[in-house]
Backbone as a printed PyTorch tensor [residue, N CA C, xyz], in Angstrom:
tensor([[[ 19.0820,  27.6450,  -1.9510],
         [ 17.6880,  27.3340,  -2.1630],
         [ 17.5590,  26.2000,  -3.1660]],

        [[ 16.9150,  25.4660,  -3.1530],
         [ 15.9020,  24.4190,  -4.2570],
         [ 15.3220,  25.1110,  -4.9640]],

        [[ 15.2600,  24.8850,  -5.8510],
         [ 14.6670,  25.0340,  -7.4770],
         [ 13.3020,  24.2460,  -6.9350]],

        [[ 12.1750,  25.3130,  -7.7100],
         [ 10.7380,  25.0490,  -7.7060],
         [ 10.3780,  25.0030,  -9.1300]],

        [[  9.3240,  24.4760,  -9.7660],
         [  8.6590,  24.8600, -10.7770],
         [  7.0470,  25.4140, -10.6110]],

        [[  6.9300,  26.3370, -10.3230],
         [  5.3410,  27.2290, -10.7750],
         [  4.4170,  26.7140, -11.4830]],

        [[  3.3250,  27.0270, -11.1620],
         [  1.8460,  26.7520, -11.6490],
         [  2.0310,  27.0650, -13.6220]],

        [[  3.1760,  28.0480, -13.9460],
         [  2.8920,  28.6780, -15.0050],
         [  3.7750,  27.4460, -15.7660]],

        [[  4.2250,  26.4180, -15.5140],
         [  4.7250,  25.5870, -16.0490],
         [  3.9790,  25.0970, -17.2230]],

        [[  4.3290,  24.9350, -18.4710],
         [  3.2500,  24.5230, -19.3850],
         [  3.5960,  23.2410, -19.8320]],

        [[  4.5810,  22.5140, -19.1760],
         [  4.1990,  20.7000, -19.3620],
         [  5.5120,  20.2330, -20.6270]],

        [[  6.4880,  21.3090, -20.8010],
         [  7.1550,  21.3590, -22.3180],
         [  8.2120,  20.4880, -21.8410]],

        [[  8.3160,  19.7520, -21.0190],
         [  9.8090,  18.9200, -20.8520],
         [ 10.9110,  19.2540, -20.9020]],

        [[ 11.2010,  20.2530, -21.3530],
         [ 13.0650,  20.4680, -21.7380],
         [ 13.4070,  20.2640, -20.4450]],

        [[ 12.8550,  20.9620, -19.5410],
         [ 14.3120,  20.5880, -17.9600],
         [ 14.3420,  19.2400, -17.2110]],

        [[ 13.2700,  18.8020, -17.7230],
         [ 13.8550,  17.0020, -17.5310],
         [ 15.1250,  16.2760, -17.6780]],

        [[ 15.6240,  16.2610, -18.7640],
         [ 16.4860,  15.9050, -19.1600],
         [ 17.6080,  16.8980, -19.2920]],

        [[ 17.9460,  17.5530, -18.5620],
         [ 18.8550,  18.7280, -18.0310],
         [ 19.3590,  18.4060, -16.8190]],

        [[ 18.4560,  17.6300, -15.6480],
         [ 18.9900,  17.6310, -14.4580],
         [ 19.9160,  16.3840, -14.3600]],

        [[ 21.2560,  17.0920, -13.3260],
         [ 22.0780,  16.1790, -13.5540],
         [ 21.7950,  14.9810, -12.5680]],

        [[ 20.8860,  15.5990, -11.4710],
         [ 20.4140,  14.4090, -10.6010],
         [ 18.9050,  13.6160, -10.7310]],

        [[ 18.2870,  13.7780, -11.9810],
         [ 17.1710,  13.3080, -12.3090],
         [ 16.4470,  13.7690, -10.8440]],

        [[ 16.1360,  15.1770, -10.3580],
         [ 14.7800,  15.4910,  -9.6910],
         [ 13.5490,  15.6560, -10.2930]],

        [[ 13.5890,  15.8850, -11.9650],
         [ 12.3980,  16.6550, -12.2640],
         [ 11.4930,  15.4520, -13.0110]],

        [[ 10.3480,  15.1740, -12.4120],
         [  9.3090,  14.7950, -12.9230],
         [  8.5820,  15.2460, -13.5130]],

        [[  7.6600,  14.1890, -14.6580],
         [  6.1900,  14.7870, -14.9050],
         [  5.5620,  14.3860, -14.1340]],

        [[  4.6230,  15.9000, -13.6310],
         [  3.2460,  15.7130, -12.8310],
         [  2.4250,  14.1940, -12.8630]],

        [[  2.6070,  14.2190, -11.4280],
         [  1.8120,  12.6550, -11.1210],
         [  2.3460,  11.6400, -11.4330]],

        [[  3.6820,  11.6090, -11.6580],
         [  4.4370,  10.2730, -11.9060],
         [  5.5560,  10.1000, -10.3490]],

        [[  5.7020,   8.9630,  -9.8050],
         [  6.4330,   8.6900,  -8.7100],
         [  7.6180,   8.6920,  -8.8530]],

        [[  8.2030,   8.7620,  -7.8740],
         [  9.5540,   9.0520,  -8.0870],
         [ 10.5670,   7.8910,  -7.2510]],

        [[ 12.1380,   7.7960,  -7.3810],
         [ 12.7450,   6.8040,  -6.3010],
         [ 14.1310,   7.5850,  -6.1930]],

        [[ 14.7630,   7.6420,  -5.4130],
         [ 16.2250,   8.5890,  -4.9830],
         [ 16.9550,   7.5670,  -6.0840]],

        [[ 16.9830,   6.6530,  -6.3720],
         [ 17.9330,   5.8700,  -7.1720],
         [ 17.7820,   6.4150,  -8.5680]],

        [[ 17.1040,   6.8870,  -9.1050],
         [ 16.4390,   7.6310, -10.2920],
         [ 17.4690,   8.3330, -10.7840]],

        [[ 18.9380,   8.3270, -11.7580],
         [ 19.5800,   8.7230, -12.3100],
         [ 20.9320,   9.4330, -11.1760]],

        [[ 21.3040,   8.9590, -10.0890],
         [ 22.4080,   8.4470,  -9.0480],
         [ 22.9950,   7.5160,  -8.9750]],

        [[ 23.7780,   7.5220,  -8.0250],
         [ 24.5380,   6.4520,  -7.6470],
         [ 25.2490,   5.6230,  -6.0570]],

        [[ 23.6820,   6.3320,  -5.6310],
         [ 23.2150,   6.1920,  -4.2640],
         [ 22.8460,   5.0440,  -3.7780]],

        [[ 23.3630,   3.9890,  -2.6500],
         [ 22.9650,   2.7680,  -2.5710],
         [ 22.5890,   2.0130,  -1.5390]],

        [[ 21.5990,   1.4760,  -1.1680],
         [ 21.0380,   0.8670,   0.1730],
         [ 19.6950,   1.9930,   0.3070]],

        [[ 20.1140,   2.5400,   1.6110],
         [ 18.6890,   3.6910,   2.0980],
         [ 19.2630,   4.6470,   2.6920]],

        [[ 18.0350,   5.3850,   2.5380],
         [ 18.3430,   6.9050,   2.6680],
         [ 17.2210,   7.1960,   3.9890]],

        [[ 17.7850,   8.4930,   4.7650],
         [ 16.8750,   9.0010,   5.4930],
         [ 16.5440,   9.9430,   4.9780]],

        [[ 15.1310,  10.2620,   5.0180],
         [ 14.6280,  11.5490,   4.3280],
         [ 14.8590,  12.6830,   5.3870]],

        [[ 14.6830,  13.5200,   5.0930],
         [ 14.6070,  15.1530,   6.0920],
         [ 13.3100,  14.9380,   6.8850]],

        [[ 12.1290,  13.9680,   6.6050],
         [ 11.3470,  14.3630,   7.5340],
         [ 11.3120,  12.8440,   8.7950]],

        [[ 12.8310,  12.0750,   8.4840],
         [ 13.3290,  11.4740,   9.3830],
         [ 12.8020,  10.0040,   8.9470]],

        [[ 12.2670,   9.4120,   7.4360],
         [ 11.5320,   8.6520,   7.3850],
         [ 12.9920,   7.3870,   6.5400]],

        [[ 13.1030,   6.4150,   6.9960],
         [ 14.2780,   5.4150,   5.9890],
         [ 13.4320,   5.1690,   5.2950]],

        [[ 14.0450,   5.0720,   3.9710],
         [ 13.7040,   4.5150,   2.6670],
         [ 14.6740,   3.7060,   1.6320]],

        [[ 13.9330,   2.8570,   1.1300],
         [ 15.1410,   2.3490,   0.2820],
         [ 14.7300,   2.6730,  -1.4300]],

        [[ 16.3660,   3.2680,  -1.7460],
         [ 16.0000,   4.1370,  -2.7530],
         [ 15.4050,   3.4600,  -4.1620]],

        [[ 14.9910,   2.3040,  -3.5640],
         [ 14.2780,   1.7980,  -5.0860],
         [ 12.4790,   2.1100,  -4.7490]],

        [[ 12.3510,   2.7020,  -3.4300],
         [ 11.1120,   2.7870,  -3.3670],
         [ 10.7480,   3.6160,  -3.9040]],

        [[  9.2340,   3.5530,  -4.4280],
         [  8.5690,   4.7130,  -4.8140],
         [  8.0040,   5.8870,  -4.2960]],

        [[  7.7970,   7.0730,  -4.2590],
         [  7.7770,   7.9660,  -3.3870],
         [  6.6930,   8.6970,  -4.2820]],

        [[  5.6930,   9.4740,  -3.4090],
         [  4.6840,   9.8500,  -4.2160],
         [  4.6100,  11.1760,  -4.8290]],

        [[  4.4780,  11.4930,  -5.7050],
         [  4.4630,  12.8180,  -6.7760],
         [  4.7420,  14.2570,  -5.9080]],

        [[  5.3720,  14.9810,  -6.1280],
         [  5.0370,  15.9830,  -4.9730],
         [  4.2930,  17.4570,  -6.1450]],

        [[  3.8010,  17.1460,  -7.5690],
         [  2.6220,  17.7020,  -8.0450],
         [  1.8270,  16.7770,  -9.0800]],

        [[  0.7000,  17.1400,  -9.0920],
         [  0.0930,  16.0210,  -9.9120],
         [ -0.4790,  16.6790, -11.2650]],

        [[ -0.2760,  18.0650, -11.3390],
         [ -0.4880,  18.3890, -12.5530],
         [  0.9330,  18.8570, -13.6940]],

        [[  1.5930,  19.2330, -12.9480],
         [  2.5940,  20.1190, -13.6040],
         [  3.9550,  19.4880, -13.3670]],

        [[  5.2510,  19.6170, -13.9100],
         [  6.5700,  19.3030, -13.7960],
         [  6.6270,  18.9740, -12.5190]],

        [[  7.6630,  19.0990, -11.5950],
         [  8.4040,  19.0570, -10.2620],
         [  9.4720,  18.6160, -10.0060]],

        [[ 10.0620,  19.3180,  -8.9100],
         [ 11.2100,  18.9930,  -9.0440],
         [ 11.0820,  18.8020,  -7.1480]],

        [[ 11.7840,  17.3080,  -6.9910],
         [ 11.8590,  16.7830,  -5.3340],
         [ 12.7170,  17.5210,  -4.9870]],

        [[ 12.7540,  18.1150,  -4.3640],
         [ 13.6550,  18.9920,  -3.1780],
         [ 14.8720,  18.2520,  -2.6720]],

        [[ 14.3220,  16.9680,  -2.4650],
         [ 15.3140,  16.1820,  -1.5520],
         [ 16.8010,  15.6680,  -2.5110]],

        [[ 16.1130,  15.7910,  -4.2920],
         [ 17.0480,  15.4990,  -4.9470],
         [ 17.6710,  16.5880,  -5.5500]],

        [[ 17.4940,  17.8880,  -5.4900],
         [ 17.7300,  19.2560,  -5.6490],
         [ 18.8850,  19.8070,  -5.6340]],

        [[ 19.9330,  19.8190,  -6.3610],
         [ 21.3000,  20.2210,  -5.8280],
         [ 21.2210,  22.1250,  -6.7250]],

        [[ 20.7140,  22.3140,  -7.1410],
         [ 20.6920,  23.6480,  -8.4470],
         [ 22.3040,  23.2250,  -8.9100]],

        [[ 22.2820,  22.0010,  -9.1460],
         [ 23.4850,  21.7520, -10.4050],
         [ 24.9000,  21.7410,  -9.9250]],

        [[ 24.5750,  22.2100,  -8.4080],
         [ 25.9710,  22.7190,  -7.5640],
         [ 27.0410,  21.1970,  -7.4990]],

        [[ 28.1700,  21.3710,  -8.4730],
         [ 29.0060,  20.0760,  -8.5440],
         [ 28.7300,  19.6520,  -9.8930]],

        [[ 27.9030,  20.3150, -10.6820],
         [ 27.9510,  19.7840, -12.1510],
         [ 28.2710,  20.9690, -12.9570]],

        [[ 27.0910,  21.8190, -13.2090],
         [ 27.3330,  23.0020, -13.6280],
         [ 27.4410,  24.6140, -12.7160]],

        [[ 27.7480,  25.6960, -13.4920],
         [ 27.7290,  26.8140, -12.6020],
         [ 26.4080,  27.8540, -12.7600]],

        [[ 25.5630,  26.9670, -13.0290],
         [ 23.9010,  27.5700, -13.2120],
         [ 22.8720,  26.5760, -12.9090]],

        [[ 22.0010,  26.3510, -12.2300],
         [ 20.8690,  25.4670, -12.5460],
         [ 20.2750,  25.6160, -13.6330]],

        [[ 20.4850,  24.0840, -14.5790],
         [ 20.4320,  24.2040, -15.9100],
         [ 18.5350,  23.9030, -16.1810]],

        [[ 17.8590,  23.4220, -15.6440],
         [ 16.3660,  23.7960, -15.5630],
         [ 16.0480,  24.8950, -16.0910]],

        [[ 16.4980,  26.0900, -15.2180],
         [ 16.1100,  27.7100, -15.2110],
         [ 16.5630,  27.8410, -16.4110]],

        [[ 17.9710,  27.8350, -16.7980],
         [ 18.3790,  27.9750, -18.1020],
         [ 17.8280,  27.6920, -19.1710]],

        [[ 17.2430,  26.2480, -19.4790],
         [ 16.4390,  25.9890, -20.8420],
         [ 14.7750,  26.2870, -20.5920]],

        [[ 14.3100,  26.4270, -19.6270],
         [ 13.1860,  26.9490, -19.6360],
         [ 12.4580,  28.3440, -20.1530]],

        [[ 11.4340,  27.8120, -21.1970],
         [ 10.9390,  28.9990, -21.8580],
         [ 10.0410,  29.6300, -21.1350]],

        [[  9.2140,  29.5060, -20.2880],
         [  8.5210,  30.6120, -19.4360],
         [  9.3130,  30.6230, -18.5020]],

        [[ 10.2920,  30.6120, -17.4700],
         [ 10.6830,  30.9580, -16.7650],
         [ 10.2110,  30.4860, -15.6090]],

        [[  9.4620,  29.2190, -15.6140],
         [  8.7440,  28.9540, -14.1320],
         [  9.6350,  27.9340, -13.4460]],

        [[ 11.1570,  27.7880, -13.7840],
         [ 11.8340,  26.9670, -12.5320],
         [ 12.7290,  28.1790, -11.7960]],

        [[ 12.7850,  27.9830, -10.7560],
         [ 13.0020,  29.3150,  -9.8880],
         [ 13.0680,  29.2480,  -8.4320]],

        [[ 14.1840,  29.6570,  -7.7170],
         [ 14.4360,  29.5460,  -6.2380],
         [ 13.2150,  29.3720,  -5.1710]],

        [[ 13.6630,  28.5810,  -4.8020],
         [ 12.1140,  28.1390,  -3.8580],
         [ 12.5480,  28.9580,  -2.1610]],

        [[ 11.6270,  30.1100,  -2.0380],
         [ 11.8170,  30.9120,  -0.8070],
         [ 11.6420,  30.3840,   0.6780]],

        [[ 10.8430,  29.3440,   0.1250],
         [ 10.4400,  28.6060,   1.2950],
         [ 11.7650,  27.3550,   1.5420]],

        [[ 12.7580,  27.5490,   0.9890],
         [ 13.4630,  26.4790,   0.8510],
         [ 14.8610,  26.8040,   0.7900]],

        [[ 15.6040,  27.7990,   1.4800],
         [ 16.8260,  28.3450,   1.3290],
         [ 17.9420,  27.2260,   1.9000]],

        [[ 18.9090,  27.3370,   0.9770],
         [ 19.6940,  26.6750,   1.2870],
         [ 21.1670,  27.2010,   1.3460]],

        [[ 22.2050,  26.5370,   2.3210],
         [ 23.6380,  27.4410,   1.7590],
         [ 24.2750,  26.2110,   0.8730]],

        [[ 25.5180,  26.5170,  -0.3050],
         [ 26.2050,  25.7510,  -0.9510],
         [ 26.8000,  24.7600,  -0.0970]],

        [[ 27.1240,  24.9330,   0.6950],
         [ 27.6450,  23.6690,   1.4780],
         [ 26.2750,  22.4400,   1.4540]],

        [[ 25.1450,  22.9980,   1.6370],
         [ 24.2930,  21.9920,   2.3560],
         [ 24.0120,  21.3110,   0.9850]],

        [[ 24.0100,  22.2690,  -0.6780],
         [ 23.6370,  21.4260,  -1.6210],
         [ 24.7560,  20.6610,  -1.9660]],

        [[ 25.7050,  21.0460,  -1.8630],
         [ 27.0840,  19.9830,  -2.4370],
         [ 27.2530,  18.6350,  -1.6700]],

        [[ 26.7590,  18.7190,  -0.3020],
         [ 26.7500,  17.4540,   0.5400],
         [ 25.8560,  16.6820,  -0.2150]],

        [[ 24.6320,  17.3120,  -0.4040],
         [ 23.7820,  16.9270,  -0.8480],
         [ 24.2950,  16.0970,  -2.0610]],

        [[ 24.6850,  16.2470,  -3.1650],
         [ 25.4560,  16.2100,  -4.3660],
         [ 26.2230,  15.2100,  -3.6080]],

        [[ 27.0300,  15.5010,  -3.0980],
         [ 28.1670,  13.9260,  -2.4960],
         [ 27.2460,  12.8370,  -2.4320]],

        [[ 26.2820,  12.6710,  -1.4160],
         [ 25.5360,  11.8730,  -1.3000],
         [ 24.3940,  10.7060,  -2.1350]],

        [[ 24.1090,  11.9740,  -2.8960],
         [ 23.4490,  11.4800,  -4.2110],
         [ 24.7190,  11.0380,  -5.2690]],

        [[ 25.7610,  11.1130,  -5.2760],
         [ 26.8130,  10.4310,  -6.1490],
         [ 27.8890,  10.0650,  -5.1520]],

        [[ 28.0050,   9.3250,  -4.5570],
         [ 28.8300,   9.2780,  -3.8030],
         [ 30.2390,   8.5000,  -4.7660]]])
């Protein structure tokens, strides 16, 4: 699964600077796959769209943290915890149900984003 962050998010930053693939934004700020990787040329997204990873891509919350899915590994290839969940004081980064994943699919993932 992908790591989500919840409504109960209160805006405190620590898991920003935790992720080893720079997914987590502040609310309403854009994002680009090149954003703390080493990913180069373009990417196809999952919903089949090419992009080139210096483009900007639009917020996927506009009030609260977030974390892009597409850049989502839960740490798999860096650490042996998603370190988000870990420094977070309310507890609102957390397996996204709607979003299951097996380790194989995040570590590719992880190759890709560092190739």
């Amino acid at each position: 699964m992908a790591i989500i962050i919840t409504d109960e998010c209160i805006n405190c930053g620590a898991c920003e600077p935790e992720c080893p693939n720079n997914a987590i934004y502040e609310g309403g700020i854009e994002w680009k796959f090149k954003d703390g990787t080493t990913v180069q040329g373009e990417l196809t997204k999952e919903d089949g769209t090419v992009v080139g990873i210096e483009d900007e891509q639009p917020p996927v919350d506009d009030d609260v943290y977030y974390i892009v899915p597409e850049k989502c590994t839960e740490c798999k290839g860096f650490h042996e915890e998603p370190q988000c969940a870990a420094v977070c004081p309310v507890d609102c980064c957390v397996p996204d149900p709607d979003r299951e994943e097996t380790e194989e699919v995040l570590l590719a993932r992880q190759a890709l984003l560092h190739p």
